[in-house]
Backbone of each chain as ProteinMPNN parsed JSONL, in Angstrom:
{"seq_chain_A": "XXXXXXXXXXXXXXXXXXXXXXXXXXXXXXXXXXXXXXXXXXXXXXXXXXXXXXXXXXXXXXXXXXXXXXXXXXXXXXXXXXXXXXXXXXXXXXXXXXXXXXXXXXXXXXXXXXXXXXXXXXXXXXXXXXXXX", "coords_chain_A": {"N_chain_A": [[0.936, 4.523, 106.756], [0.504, 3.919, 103.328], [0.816, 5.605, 100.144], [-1.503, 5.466, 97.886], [-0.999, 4.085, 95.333], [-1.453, 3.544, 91.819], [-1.552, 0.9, 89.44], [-1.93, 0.956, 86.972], [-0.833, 3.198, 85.884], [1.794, 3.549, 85.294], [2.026, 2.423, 83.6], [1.933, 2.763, 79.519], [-0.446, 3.401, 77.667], [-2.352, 1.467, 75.292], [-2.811, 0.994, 72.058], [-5.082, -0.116, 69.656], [-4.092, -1.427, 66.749], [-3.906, 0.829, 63.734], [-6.537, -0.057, 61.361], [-7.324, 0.352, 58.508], [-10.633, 1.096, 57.271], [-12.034, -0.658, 54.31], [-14.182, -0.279, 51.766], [-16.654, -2.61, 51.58], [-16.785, -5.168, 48.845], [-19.994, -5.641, 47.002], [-21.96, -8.589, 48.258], [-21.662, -10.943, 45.847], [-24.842, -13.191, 44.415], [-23.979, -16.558, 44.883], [-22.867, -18.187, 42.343], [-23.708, -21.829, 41.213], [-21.252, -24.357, 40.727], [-20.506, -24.886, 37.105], [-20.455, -28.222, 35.725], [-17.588, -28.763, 33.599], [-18.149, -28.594, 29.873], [-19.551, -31.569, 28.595], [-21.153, -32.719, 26.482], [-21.201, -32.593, 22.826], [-21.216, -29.666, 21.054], [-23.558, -28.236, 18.522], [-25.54, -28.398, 15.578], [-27.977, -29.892, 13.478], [-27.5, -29.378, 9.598], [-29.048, -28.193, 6.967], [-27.95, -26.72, 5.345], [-24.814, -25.038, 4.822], [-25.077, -22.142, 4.963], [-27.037, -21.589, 5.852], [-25.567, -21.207, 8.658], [-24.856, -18.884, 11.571], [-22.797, -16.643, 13.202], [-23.311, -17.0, 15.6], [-24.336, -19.553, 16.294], [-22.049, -20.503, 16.639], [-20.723, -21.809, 19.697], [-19.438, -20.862, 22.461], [-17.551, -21.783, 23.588], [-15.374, -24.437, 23.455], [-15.727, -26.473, 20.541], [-17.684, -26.63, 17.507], [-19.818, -28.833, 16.018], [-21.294, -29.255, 13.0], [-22.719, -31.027, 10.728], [-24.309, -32.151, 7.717], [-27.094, -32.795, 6.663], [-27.767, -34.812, 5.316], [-25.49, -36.078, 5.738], [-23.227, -35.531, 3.737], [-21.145, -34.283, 4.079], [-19.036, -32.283, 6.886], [-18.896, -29.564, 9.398], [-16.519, -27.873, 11.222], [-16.651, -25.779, 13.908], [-14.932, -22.971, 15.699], [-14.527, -20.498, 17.732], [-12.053, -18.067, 17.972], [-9.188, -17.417, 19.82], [-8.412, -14.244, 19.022], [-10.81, -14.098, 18.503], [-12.454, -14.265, 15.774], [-13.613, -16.645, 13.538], [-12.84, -19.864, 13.449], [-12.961, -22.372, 10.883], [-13.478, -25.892, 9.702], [-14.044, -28.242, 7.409], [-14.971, -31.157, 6.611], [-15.151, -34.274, 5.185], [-16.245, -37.007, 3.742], [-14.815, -40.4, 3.626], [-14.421, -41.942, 0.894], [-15.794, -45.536, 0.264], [-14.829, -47.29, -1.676], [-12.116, -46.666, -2.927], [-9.212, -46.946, -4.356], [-6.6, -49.369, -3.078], [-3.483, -47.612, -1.543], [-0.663, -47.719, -3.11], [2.283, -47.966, -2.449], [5.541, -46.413, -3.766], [7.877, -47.151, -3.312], [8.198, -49.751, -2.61], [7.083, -50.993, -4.988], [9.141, -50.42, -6.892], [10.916, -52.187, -5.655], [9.897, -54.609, -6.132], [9.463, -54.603, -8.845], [12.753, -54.488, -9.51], [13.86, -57.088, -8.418], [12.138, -58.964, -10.276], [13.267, -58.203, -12.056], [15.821, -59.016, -12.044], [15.594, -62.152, -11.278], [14.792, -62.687, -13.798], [16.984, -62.649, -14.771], [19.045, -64.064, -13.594], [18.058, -66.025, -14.858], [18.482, -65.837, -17.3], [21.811, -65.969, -17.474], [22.523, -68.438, -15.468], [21.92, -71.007, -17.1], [23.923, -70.57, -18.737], [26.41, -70.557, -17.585], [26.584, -72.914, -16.676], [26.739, -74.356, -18.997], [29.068, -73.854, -19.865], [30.811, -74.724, -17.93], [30.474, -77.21, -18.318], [31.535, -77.357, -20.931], [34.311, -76.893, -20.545], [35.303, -78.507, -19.194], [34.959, -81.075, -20.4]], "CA_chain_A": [[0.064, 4.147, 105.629], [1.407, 3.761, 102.13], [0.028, 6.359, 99.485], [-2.359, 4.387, 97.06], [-0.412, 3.891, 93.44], [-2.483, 3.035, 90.412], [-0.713, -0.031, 88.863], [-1.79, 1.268, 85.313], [-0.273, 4.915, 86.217], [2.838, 3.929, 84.372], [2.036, 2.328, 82.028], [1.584, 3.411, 77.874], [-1.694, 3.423, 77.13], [-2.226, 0.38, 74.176], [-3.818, 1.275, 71.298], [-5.065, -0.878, 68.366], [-2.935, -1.328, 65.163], [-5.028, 1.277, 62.97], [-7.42, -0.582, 60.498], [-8.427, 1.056, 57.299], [-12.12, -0.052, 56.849], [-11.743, -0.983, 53.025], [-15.491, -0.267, 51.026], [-16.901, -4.303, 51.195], [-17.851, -5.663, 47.718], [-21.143, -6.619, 47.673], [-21.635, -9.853, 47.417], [-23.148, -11.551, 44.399], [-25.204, -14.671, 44.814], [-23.236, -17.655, 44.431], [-23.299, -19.361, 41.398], [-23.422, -23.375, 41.397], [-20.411, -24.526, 40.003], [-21.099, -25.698, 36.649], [-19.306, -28.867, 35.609], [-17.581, -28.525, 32.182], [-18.945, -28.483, 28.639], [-19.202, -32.69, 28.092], [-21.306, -32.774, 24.752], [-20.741, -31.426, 21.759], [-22.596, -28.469, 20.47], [-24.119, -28.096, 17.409], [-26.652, -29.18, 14.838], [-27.884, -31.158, 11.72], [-27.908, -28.652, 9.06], [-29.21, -28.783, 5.378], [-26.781, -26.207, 4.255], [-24.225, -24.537, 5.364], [-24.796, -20.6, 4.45], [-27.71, -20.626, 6.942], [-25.292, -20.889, 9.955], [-24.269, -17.989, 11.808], [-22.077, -16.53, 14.038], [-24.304, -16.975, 16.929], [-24.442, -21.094, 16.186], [-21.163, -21.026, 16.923], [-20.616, -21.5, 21.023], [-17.83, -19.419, 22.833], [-16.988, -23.041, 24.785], [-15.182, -25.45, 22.736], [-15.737, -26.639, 19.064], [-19.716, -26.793, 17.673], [-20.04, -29.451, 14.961], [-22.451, -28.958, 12.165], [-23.276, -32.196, 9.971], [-25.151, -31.897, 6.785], [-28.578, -33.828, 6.905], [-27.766, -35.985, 3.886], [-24.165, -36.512, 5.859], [-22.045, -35.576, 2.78], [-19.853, -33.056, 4.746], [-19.602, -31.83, 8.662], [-18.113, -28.201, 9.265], [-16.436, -27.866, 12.514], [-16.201, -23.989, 13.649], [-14.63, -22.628, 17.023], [-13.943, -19.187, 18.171], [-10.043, -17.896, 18.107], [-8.724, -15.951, 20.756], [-8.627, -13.443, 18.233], [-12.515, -12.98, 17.527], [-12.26, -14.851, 14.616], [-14.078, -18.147, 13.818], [-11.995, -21.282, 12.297], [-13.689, -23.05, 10.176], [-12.96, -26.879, 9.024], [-14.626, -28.574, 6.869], [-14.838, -33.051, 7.063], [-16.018, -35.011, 3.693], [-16.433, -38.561, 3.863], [-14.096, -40.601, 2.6], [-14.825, -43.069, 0.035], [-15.4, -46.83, 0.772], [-14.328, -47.974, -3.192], [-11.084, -46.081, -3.463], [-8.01, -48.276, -4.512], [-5.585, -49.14, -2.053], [-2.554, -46.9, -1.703], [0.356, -48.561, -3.393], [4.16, -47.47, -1.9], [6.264, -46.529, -5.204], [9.677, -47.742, -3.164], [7.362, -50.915, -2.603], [6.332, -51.038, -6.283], [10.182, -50.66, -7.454], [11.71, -53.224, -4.981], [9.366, -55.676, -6.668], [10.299, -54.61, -10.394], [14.235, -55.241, -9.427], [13.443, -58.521, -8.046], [11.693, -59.407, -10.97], [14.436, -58.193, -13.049], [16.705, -60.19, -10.836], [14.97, -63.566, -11.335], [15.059, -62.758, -15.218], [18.648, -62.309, -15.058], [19.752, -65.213, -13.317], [17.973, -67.492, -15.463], [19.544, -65.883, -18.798], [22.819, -66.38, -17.376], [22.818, -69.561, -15.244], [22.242, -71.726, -17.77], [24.991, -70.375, -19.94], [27.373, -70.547, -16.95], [26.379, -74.594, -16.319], [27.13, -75.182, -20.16], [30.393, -73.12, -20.072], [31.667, -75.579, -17.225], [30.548, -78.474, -18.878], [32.769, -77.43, -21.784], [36.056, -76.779, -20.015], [35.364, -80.136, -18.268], [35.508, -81.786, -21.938]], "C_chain_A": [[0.708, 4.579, 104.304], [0.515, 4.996, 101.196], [-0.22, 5.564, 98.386], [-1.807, 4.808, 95.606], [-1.116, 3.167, 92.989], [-1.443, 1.902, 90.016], [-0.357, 0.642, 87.224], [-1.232, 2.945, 85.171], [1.102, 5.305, 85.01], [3.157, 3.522, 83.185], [1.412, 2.783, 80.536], [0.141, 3.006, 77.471], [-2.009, 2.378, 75.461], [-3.303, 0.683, 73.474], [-3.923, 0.284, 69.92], [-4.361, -0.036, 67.126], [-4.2, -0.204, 64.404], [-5.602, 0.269, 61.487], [-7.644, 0.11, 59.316], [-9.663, 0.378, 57.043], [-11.835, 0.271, 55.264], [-13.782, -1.033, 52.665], [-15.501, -1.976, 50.825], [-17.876, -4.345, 49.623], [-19.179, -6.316, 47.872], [-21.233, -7.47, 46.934], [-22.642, -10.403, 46.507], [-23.636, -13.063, 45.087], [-24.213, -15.783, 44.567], [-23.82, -18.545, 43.542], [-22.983, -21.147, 41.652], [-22.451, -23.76, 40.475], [-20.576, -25.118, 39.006], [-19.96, -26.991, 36.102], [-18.602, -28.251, 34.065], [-18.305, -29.329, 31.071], [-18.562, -30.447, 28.42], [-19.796, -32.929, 26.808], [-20.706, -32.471, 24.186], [-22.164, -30.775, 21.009], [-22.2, -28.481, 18.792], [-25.079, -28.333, 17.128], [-26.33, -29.691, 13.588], [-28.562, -29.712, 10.955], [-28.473, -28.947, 7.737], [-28.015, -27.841, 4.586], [-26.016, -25.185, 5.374], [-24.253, -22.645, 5.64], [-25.863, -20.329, 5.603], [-27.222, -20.715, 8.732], [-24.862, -19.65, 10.449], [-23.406, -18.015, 13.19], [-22.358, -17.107, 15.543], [-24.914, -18.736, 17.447], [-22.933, -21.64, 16.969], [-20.917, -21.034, 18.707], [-18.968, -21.163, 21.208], [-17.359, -20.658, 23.435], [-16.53, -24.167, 23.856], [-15.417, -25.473, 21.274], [-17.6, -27.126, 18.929], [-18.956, -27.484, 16.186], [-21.331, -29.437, 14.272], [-22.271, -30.07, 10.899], [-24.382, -31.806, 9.013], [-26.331, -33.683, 7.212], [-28.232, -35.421, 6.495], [-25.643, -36.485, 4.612], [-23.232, -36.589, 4.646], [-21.307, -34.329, 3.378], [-20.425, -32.784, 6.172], [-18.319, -30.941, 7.955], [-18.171, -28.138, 10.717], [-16.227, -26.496, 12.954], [-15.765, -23.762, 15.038], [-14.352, -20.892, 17.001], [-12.422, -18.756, 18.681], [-10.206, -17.587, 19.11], [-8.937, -14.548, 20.552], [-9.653, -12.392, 17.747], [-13.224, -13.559, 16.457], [-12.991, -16.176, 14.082], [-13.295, -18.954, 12.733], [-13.178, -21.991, 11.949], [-13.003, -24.534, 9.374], [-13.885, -27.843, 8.487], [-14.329, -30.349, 6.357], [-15.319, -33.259, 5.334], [-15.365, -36.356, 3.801], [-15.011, -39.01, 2.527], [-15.184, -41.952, 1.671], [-14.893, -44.531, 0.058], [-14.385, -47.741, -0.719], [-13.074, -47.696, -3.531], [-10.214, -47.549, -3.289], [-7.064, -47.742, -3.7], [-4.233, -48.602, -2.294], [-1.566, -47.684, -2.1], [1.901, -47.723, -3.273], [5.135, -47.714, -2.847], [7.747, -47.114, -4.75], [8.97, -49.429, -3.347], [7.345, -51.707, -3.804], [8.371, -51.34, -7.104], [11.096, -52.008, -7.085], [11.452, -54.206, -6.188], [10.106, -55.825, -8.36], [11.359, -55.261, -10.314], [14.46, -56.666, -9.287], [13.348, -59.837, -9.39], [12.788, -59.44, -12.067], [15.733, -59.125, -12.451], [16.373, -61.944, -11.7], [15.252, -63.648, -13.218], [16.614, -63.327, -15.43], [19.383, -63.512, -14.948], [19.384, -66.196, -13.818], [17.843, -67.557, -16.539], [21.352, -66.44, -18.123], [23.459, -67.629, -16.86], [22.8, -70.578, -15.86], [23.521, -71.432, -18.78], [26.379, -70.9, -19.136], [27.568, -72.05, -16.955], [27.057, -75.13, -17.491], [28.654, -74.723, -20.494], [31.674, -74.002, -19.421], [31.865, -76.577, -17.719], [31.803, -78.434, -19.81], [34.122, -77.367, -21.694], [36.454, -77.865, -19.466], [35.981, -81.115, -19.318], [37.262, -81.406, -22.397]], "O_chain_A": [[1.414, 5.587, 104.273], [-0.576, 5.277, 101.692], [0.716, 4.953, 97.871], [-2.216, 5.756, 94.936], [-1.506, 2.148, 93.558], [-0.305, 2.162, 90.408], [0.677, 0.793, 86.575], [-1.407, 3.634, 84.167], [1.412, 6.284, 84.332], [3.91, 3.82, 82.258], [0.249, 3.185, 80.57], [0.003, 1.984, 76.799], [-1.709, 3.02, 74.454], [-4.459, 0.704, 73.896], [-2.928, -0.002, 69.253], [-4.175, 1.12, 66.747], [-5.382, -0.501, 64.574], [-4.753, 0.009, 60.635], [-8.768, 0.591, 59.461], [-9.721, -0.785, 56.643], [-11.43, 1.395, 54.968], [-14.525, -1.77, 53.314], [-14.669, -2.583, 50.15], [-18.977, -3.888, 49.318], [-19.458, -7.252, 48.621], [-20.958, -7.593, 45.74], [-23.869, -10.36, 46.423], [-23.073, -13.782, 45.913], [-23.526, -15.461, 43.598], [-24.758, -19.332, 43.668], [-22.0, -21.529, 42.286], [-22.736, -23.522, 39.301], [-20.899, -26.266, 39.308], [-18.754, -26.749, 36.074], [-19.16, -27.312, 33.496], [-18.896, -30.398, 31.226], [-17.404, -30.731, 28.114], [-19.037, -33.351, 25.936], [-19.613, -32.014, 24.521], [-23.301, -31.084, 20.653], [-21.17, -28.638, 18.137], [-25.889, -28.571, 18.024], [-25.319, -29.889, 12.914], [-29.563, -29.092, 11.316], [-28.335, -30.116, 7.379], [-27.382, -28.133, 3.572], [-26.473, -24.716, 6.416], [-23.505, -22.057, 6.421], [-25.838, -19.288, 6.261], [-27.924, -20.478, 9.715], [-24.293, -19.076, 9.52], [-23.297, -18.935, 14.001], [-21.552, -17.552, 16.36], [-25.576, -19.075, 18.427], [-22.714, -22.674, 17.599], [-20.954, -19.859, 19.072], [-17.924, -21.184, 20.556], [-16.321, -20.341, 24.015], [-17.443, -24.893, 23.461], [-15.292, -24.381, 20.721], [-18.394, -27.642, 19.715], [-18.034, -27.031, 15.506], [-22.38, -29.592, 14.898], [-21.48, -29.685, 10.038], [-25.342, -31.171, 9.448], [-26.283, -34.819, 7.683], [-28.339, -36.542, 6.992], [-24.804, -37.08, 3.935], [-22.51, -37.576, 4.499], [-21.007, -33.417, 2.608], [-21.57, -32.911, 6.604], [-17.49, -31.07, 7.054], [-19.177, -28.25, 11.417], [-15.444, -25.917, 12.201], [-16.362, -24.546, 15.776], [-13.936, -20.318, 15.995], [-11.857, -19.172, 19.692], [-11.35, -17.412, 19.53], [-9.414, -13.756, 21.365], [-9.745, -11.274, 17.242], [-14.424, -13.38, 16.247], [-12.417, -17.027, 14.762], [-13.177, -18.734, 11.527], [-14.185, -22.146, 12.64], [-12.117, -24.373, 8.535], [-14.63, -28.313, 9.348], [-13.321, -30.569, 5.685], [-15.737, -32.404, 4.553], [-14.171, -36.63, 3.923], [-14.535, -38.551, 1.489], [-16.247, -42.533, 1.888], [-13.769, -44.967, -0.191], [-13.497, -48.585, -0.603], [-12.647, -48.376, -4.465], [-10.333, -48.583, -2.632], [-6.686, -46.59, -3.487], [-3.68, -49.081, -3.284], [-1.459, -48.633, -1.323], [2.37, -46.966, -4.122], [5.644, -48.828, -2.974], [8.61, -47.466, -5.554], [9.353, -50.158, -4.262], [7.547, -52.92, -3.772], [8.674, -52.361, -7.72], [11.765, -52.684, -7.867], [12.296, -54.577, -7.004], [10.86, -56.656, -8.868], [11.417, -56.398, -10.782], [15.206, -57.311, -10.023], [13.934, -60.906, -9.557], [13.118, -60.398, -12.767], [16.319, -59.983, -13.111], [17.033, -62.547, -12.545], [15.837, -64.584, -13.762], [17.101, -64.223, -16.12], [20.136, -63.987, -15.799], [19.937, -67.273, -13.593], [17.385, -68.523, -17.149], [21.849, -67.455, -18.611], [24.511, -68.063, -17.33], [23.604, -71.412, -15.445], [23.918, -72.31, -19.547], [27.279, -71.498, -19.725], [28.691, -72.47, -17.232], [27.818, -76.092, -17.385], [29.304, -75.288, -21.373], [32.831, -74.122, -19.827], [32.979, -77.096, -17.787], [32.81, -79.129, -19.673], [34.946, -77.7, -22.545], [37.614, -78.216, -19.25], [37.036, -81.744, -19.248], [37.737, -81.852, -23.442]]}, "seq_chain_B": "XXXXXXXXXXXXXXXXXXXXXXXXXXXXXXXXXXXXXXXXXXXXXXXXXXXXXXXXXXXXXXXXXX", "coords_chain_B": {"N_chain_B": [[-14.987, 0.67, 43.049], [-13.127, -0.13, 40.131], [-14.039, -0.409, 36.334], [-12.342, -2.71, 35.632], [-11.892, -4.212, 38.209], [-14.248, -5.071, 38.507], [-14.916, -6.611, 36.395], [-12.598, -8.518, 36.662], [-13.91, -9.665, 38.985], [-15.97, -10.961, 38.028], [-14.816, -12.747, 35.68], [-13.623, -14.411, 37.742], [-15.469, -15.569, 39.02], [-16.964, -16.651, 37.322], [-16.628, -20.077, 35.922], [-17.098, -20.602, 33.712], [-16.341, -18.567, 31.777], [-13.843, -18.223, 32.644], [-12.84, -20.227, 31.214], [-13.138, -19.058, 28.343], [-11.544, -18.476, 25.586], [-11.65, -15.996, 24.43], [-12.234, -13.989, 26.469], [-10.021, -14.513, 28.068], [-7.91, -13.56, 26.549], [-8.65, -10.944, 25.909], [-8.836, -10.214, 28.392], [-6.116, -10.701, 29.209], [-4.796, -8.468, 27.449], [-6.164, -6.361, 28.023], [-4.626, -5.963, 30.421], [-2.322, -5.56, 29.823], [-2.515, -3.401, 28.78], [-3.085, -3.11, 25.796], [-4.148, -1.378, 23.571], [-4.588, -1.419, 20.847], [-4.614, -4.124, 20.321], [-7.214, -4.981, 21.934], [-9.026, -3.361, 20.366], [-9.169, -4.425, 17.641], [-9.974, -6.758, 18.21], [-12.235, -6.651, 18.657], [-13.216, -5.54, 16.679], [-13.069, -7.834, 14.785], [-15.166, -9.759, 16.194], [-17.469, -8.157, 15.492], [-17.121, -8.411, 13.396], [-18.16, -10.903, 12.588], [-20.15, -11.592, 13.491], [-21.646, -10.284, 12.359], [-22.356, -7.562, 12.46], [-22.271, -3.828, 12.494], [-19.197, -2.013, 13.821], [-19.577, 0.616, 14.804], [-21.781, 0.824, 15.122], [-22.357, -0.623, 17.047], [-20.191, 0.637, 19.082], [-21.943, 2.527, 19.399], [-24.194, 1.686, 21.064], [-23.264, 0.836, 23.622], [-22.305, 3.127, 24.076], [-24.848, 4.459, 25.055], [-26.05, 2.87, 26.392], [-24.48, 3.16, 28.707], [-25.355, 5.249, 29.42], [-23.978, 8.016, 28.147]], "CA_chain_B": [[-14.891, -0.291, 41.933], [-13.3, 0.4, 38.705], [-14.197, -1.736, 35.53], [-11.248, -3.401, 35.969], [-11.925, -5.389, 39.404], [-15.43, -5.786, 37.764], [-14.162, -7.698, 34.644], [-11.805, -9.668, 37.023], [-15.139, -10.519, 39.415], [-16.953, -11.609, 37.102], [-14.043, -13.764, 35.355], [-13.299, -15.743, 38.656], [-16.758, -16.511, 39.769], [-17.988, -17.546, 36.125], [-15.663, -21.049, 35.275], [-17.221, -20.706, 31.977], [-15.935, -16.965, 31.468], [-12.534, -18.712, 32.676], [-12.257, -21.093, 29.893], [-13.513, -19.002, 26.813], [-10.353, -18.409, 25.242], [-11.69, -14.696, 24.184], [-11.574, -13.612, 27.602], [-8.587, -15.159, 28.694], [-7.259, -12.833, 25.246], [-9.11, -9.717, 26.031], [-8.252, -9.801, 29.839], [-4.882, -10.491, 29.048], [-4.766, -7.06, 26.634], [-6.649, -4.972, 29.155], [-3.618, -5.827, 31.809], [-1.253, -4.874, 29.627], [-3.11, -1.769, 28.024], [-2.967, -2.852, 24.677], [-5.941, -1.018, 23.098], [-5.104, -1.54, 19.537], [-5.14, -5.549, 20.31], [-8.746, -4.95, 22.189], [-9.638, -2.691, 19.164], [-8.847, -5.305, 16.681], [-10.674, -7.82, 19.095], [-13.774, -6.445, 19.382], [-13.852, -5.434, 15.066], [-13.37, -9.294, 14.546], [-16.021, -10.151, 16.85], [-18.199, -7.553, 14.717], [-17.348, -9.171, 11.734], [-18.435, -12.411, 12.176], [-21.557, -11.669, 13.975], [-22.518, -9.368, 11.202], [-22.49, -6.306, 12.914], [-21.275, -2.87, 12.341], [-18.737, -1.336, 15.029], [-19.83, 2.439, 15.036], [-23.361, 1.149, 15.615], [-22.478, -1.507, 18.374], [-20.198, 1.327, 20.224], [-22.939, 3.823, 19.719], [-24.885, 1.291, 21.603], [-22.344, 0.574, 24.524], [-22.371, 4.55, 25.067], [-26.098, 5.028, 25.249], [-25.951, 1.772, 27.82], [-23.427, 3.594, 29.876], [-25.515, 7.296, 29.626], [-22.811, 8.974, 27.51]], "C_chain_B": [[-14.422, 0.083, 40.694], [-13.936, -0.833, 37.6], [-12.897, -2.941, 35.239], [-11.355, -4.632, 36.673], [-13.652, -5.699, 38.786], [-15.823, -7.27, 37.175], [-13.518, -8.952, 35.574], [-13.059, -10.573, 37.993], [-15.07, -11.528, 38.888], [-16.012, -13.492, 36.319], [-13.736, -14.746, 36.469], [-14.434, -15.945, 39.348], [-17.438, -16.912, 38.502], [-17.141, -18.02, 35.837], [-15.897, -20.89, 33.912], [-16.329, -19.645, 31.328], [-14.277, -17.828, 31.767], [-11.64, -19.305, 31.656], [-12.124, -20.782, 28.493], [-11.938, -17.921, 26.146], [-10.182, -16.812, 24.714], [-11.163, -13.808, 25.325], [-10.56, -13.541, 28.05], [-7.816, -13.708, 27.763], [-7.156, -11.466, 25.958], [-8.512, -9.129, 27.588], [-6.837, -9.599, 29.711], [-4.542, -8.985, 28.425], [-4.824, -6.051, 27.434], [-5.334, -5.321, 30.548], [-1.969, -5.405, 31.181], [-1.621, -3.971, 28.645], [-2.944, -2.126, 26.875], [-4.448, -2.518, 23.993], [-5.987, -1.227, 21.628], [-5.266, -3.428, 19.418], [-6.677, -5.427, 20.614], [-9.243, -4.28, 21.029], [-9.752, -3.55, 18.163], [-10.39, -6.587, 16.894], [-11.861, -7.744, 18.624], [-14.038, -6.128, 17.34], [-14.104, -6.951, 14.815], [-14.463, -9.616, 14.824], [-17.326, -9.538, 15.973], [-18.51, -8.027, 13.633], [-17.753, -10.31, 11.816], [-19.593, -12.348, 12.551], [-22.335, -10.59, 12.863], [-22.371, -7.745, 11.732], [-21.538, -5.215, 12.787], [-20.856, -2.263, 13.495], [-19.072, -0.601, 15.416], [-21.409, 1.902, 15.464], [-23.316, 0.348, 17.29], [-21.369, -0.317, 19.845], [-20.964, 2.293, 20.58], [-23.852, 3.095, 21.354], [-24.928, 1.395, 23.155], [-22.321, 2.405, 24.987], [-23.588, 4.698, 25.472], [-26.373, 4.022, 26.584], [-26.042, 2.463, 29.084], [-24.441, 5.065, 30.043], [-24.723, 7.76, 28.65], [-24.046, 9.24, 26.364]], "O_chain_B": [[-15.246, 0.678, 40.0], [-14.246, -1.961, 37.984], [-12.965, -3.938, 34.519], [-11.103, -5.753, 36.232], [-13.998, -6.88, 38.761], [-16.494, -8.288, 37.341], [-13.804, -10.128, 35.35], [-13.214, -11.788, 37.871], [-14.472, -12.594, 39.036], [-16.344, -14.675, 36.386], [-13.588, -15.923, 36.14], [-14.33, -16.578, 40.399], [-18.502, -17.521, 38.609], [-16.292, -17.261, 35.37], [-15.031, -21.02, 33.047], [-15.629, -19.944, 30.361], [-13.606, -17.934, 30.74], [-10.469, -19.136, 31.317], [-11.533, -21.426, 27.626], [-11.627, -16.771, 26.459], [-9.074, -16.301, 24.556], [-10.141, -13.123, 25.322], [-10.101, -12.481, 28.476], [-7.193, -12.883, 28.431], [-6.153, -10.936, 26.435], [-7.967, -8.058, 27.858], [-6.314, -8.529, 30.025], [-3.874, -8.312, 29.209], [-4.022, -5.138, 27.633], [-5.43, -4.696, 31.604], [-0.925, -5.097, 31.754], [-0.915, -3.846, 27.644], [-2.365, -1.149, 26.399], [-5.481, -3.185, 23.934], [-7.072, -1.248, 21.047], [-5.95, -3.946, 18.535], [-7.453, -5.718, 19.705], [-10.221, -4.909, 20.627], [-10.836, -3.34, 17.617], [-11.288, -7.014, 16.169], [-12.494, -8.712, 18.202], [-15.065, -6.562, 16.818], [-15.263, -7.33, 14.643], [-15.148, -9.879, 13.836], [-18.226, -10.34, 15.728], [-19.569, -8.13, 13.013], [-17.656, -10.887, 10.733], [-20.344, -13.115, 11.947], [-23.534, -10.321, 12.793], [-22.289, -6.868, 10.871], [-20.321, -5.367, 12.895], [-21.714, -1.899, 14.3], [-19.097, -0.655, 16.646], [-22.132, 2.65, 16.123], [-23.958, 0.618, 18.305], [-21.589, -0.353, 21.056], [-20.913, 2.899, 21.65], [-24.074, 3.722, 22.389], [-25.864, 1.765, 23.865], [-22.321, 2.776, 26.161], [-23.56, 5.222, 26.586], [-26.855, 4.443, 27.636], [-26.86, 2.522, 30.001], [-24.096, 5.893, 30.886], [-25.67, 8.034, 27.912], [-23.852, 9.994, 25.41]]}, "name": "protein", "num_of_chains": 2, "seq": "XXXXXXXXXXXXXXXXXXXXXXXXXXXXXXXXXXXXXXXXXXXXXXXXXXXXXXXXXXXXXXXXXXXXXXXXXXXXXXXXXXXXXXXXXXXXXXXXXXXXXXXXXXXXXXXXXXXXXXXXXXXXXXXXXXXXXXXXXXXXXXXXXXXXXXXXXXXXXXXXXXXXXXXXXXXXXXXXXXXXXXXXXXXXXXXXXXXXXXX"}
């Protein structure tokens, strides 16, 4: 009769990799993703002195339009801290159209041109005639 | 938790907090320790909202306990 050997006798005893349990954050509710900012923020103001800081949103650019639409003031928040400020004013429908001073000279030369050639071409026509004689 | 992994939470589960270009600033500063940029930061922010600094960090300690 054989004497009864353990199988697991020789073998190393297997121990799990050690773990650190790590403190679990607890978890916050889940917010609903929101989409991004598609309006635009602002309002219709009557004047400008009663906006404040607090008009302005931390998301993008807030437009502020006077009532009477004679000016919009666009304001955003820097990086910085800081708020930019830009300020719109209508343009004018009556203004006279821009006139291009190279534009404006061409034409002069031209004109002086056309003068020119019709002091001298007749003189030239009667000059031939006479050498012809 | 320090305020650190807090701050960063908070910044990647609020998209809005992602986009506002202050944050983005301020986080950036606080990862590379610049405290006189965040110092600067946070007077600006004072100044435009009207508010005086010494009263708004008085505030921020009494928050915290201190």
């Amino acid at each position: 009769m054989q004497p009864f050997v353990n199988p697991m006798y020789f073998q190393q005893p297997q121990y799990q990799p050690y773990q650190p349990q790590m403190p679990q954050i607890p978890s916050m509710p889940s917010q609903s993703i929101q989409n991004p900012i598609t309006g635009i923020n602002g309002k219709w103001v009557d004047s400008f002195e009663s906006l404040t800081a607090n008009d302005v949103s931390m998301q993008g650019i807030s437009v502020f339009p006077k009532n009477d639409l004679s000016e919009i003031i666009c304001k955003r928040w820097n990086a910085n801290g800081t708020i930019e400020t830009v300020l719109y004013l209508p343009q004018k429908g009556d203004t006279e159209p821009i006139i291009d001073p190279i534009d404006e000279i061409k034409r002069s030369i031209e004109a002086l041109n056309e003068k020119i050639d019709k002091v001298i071409k007749p003189t030239k026509a009667k000059k031939e005639v006479a050498d012809e004689s | 938790m320090n305020p650190n992994m807090i701050l960063n939470m908070i910044f990647q589960r609020n998209p809005q907090m992602r986009n506002n270009p202050i944050v983005q600033n301020a986080l950036s500063m606080m990862q590379s320790n610049n405290i006189n940029g965040l110092q600067t930061l946070a007077q600006n922010i004072c100044k435009e909202k009207g508010a005086d600094i010494n009263q708004v960090q008085q505030q921020i300690k009494q928050f915290f306990g201190n």
